[in-house]
N, C-alpha and C positions, 0 to 999 in steps of 0.2 A: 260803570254802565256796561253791561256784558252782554244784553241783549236787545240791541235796540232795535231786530226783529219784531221785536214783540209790540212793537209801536207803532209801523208800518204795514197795515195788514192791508190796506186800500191803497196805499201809494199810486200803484200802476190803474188802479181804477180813476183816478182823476186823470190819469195821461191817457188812459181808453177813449174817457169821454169828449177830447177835444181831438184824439187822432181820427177818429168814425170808423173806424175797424170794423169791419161784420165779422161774424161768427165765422168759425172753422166748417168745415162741412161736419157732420155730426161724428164722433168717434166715441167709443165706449169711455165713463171715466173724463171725458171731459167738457166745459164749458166754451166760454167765450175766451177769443186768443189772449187776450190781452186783460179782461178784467177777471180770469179767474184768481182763487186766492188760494193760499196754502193755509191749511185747517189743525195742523199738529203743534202743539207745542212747544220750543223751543228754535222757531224757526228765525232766520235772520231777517232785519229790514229789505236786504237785499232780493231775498228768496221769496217772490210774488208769483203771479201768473208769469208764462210763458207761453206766448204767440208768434205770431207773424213777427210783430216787433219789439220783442224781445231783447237780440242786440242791442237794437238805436235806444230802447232804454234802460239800458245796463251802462250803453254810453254813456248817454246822458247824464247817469245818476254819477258817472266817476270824472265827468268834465265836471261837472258844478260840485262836487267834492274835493276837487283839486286844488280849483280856483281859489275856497276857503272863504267866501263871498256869501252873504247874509242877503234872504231872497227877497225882503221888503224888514224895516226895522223892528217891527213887530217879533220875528225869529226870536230876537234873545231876550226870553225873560232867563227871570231868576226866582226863589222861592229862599224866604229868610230860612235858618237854620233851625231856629226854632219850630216852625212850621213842618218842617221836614222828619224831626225827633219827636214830636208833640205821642204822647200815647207811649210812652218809648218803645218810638221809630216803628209805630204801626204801621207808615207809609213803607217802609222796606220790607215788612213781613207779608206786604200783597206785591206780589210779579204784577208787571204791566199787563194789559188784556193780551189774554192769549185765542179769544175767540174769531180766532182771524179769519173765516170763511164767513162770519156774519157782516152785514149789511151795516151802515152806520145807522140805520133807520131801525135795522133789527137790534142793534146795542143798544139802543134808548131802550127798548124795553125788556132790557136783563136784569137781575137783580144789583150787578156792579156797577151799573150807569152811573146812578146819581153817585156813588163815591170817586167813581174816574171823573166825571163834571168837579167835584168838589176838589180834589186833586189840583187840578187843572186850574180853577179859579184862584187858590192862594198863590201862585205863582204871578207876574207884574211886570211889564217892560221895562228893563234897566240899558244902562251905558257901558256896564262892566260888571263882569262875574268875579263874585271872588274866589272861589272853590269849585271845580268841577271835580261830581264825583266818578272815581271812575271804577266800579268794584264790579265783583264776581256775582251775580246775582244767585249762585249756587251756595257760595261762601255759608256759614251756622252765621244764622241771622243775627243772635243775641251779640257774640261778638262784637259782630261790625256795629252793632246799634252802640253797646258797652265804649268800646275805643271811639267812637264818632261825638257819644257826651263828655267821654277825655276830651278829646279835643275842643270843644268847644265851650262846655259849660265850666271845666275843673277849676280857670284861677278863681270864678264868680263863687264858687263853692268854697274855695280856700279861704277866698278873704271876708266872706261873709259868715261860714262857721266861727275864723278865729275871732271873727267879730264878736258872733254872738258867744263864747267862751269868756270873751276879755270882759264881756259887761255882764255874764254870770258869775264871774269872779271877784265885780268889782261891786255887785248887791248883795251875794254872800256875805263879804268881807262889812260891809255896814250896817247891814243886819246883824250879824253875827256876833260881830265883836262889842258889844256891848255887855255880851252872854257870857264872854271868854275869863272866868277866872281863874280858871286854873289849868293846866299843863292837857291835861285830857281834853279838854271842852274845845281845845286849839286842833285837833282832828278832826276837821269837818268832812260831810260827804263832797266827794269833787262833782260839785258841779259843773266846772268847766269843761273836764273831759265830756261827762255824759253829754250836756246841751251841744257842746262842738261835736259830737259826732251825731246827734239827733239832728242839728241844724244842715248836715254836712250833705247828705243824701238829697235829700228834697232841692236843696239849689240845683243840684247836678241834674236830676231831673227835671226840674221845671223853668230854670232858667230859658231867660228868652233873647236867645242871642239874634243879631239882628245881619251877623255875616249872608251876605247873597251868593247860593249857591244853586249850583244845577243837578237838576237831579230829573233824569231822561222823561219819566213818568206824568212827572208834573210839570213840567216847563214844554212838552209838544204835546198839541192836543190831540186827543185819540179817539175824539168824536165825529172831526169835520177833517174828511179824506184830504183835501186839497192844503188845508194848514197844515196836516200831519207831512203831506209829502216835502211842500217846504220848511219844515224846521228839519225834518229828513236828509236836506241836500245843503240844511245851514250847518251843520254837525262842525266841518273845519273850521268855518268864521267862529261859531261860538267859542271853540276852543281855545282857537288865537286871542280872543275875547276875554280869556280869563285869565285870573291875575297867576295864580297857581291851580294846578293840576294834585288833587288829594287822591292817592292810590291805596285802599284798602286791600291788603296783599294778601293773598292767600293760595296754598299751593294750585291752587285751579287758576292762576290767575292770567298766567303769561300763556298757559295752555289754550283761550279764548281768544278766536279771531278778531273778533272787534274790541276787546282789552289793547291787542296788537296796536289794532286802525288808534286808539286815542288817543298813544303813546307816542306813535309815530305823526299825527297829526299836530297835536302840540305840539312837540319838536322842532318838527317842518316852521311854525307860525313863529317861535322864538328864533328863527335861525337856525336853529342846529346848537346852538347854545344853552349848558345848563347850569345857568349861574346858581348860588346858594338858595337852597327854596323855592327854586322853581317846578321841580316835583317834589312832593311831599309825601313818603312814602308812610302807612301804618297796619304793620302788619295785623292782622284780628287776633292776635296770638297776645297782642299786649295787653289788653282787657282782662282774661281772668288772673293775666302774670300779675297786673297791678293791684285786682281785687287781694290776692295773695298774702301782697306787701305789704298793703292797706290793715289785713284782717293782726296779721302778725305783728306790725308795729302796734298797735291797739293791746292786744294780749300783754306788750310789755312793759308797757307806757301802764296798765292797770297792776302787772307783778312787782312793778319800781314804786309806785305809787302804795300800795300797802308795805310792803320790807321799807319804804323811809320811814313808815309811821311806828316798823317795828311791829306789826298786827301778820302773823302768819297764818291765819286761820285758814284763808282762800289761799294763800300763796303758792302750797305744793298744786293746788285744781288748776292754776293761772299757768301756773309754771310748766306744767304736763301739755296744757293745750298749745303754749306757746311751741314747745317741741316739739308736738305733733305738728304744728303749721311749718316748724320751718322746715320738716323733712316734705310736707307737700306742697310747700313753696319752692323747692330745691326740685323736686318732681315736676313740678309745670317750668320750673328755669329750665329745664335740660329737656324736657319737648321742646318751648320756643327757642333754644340754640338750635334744637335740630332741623328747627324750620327755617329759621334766617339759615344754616346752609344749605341748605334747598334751595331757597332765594338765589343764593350766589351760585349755585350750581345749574338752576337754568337761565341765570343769564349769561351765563358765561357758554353754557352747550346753545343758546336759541339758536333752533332751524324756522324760517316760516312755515316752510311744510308742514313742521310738526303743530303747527297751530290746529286745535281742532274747530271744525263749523260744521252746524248742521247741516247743510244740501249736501255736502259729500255726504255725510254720514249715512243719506237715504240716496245717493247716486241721483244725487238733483230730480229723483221725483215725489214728490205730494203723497206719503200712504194714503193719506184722506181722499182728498181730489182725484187721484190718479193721474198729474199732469206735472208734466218740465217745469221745473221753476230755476230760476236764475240761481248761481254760482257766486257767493260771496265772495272766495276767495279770487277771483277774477277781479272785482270789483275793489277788495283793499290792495291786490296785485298792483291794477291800476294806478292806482295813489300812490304808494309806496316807489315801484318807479319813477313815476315822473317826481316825488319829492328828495327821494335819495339816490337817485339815478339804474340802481341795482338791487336785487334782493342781497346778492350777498355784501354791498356797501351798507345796507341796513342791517346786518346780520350784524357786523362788525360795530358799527355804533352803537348797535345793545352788549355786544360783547363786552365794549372798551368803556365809551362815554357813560353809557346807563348806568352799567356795572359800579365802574368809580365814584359815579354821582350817587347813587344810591347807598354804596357800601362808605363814602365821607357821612352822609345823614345819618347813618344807622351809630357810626360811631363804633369805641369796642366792642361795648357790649350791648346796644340794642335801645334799652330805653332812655330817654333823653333826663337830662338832671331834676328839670322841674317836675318831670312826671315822680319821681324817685323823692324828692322834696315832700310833695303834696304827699303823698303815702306814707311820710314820718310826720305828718300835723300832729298825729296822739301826741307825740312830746310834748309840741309847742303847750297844748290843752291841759297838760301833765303839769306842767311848770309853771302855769297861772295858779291852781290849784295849790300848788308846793308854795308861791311865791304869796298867797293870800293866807296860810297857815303860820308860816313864817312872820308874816305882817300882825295877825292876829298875837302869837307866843309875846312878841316883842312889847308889845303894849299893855301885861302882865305888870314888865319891870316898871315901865313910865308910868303903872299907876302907884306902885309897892314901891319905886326908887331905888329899887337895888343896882347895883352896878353889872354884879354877877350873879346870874340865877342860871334855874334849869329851862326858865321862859328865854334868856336872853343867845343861850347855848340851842335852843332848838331854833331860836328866828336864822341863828347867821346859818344852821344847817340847811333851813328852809330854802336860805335866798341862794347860799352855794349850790342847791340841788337845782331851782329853779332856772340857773343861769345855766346849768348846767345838762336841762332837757335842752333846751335851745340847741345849744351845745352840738348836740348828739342829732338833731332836727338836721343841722345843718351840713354837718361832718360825718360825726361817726358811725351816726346808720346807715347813711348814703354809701360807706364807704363801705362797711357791712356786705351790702347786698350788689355792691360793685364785686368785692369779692367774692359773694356766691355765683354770682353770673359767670366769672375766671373758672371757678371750678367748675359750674355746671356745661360752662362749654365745654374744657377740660376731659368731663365722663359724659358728656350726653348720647354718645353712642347707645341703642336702644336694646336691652338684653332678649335673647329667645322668650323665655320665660316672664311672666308679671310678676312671679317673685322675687326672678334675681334682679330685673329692674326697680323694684321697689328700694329693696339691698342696698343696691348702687347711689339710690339717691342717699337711704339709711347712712353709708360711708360716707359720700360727700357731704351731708349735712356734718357731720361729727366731726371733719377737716377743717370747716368752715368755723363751726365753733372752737374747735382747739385752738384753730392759729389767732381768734380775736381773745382767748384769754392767755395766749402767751404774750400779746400784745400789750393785754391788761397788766400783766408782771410785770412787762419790762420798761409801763409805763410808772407803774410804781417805784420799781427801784429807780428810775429815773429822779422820781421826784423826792424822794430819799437819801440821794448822794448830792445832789444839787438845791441851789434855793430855791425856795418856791415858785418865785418871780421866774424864774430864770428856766423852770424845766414847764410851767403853764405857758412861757414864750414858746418854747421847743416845739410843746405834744400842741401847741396850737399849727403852728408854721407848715409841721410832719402833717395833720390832718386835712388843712387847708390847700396844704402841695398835691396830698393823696388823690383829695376829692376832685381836683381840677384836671388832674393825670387821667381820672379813669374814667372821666365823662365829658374829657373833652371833644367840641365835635368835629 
């Protein structure tokens, strides 16, 4: 939530209407002391009218901010997650109102009214938040929309694709084989694959997760001044309020003064303490990283899938596109390295100073208005002292604590296992496929009786291949792309030229594959000098070691 100016546009007009202020004597450029408003665009909550009483309510607004105290219970709704992604995440591709020099009587009749009402209606008074979001409102929308359906919709999608996979494979398979007489007619089309990645999208989009979360726009109403100002001064309670803090990171991010305030406010409400998951960091960087992985594992879960059938026809088309993804899969890894150290590099230099806010920006006056408006940073000044005693004690705890706490989440290399998982499901879908081909061949012999055929020689191929996407689902690709992420942190340095950074990934991709087929050699001769049992012990132990080495968190 990065601007929660843009929510407060009346604030100080309900604190007008019970102080009885008169007017200023007339001056060019300005209104009434106290109920004028600031008209521009990306201005803060903080930064309203400025009058007579201005101070006493800049006070005000950082004693009941402090406090972290809910102004009647009404303050804390919530809005399910679904409701919040619905349209995907139309509600984040509209900014809060920013028509802040209008009238609440004058918003009713904008053309945005009835959708900020509608906004405001799915939201519901809860006991407890479970996510507050807290993002750049600057941030590429798609992103943050992309990583926020990771989050919330992805196992629903997993486990309901592989669902719909496993019972495409298992009416194929009884359909089918009735047909199967002979060795050819045991190549069926994979339906599994296709149906799991047709089923796979559509959950992820449409699921309707029921997590309560806050989301500034729709949880404070921004119709009725006097609500607006108290969910306004409930900000700290809410936060304390929530179970986790979800930070959608983006290089803009720690740069936003009230980013600052919700970091620090949360904080202050747990103690000072940041136990495991108690922020939840996700940078927007991970969404097209995952689409990436997502596209590439697919490409080769489809080139494995024709070379077992022995059908080369597509394989060189399959084959070429896989290479191209994985050099622009290696291209978007070494941007997202360069962002997570970005990450660590401003939290580790944060000045508050360098925080930027509006009113300074325009020297605390209203281009619009022509009038003084209040000083954000005064206001998180406020807070920040009295909850961490000092700017530079709060300097230090983002240095130290934030740093550490975020850089354990992040892990080595960034994206978490299960994210890395779900993006190898082609296999899983690969292997039903292989494993209903197999089933099909086999049932040749049990009609014919033979002991040994070319049906009974492709079933054990089948089921060995089949066990052995899982295999690869669970281990070897993970491991795969653990290892691209090594190197691509490794080159992520950013060339002058777009050629020679293309180049760069061009090499890195090619290191990446060399070292997993000298891996492939040396698991062969492995299994070559030793028994079989005995080196599938091994190259299992060595995968399963590998995998939990390099995503652990």
């Amino acid at each position: 939530m990065a601007h929660f100016h843009e929510l407060a546009d009346d604030v100080l007009e309900a604190d007008h209407g019970r102080s009885g202020c008169e007017e200023d004597p007339p001056r060019r450029g300005r209104s009434k002391s106290c109920s004028g408003r600031a008209g521009s665009k990306g201005m803060s909550y903080a930064s309203m009218a400025l009058g007579e009483h201005a101070m006493t309510c800049q006070t005000s607004l950082v004693t009941r901010l402090i406090a972290q105290e809910l102004r009647s219970p009404e303050m804390l709704r919530a809005i399910n997650a679904a409701a919040a992604l619905r349209g995907a995440g139309w509600m984040l591709r509209r900014r809060p109102v920013q028509n802040a020099g209008a009238r609440v009587e004058d918003c009713a009749e904008c053309s945005r009214s009835s959708q900020i009402a509608q906004d405001f209606e799915r939201s519901f008074v809860v006991t407890r938040i479970d996510h507050f979001w807290s993002h750049n409102w600057g941030a590429p929308v798609i992103q943050k929309v992309l990583v926020l359906l990771l989050q919330y919709n992805l196992l629903a999608a997993a486990l309901v694709s592989t669902a719909i996979a496993a019972l495409a494979a298992f009416i194929s398979s009884t359909i089918e084989r009735h047909h199967c007489h002979e060795i050819a007619s045991c190549m069926h089309f994979p339906w599994a694959m296709l149906l799991g990645q047709i089923g796979f999208f559509p959950v992820l989009l449409l699921w309707q997760s029921k997590e309560k979360i806050f989301l500034d726009k729709a949880c404070i109403s921004q119709m009725d001044a006097m609500q607006k100002k108290k969910g306004i001064e409930s900000i700290g309670a809410i936060l304390g309020l929530s179970r986790d803090l979800l930070v959608l990171w983006d290089p803009g991010y720690v740069k936003r003064l009230w980013c600052v305030f919700e970091l620090a406010a949360y904080v202050k409400a747990r103690g000072q303490r940041l136990d495991k998951g108690a922020i939840t960091i996700r940078p927007v960087s991970w969404g097209p990283m995952w689409m990436a992985l997502y596209i590439g594992n697919s490409l080769v879960a489809v080139w494995y899938f024709l070379t077992s059938f022995g059908s080369g026809k597509f394989s060189p088309l399959v084959g070429g596109l896989f290479l191209l993804c994985v050099v622009l899969s290696m291209h978007i890894m070494r941007s997202m390295q360069r962002l997570l150290t970005t990450l660590s590099e401003q939290l580790q230099a944060f000045s508050f100073a360098g925080a930027e806010c509006y009113c300074c920006s325009v020297r605390h006056v209203d281009p619009v208005m022509k009038q003084r408006i209040l000083c954000d940073r005064k206001v998180v000044l406020g807070c920040i002292v009295a909850w961490f005693g000092s700017v530079p004690d709060f300097e230090d705890f983002v240095h130290s604590g934030l740093y550490q706490h975020f850089k354990r989440q992040l892990g080595l290399h960034g994206l978490p296992y299960v994210w890395v998982l779900s993006a190898c499901l082609p296999y899983v879908w690969m292997g039903f496929d292989l494993f209903n081909s197999g089933y099909k061949a086999s049932q040749i012999d049990l009609k014919s009786g033979l002991e040994a055929s070319p049906g009974l020689m492709l079933s054990v191929k089948m089921f060995h291949d089949s066990l052995a996407a899982v295999t690869v689902c669970g281990t070897s690709a993970p491991l795969f792309i653990g290892l691209s992420l090594l190197v691509a942190r490794l080159t992520q340095r950013q060339q002058t030229k777009v050629i020679m950074d293309v180049a760069a990934s061009l090499v890195a991709s090619v290191a990446v594959v060399g070292a997993c087929l000298l891996l492939l050699f040396l698991s062969s001769e492995m299994r070559a000098q030793l028994p079989s049992w005995l080196a599938s012990l091994l190259k299992a132990t060595a995968l399963l070691t590998s995998t939990f080495v390099t995503f652990r968190a």
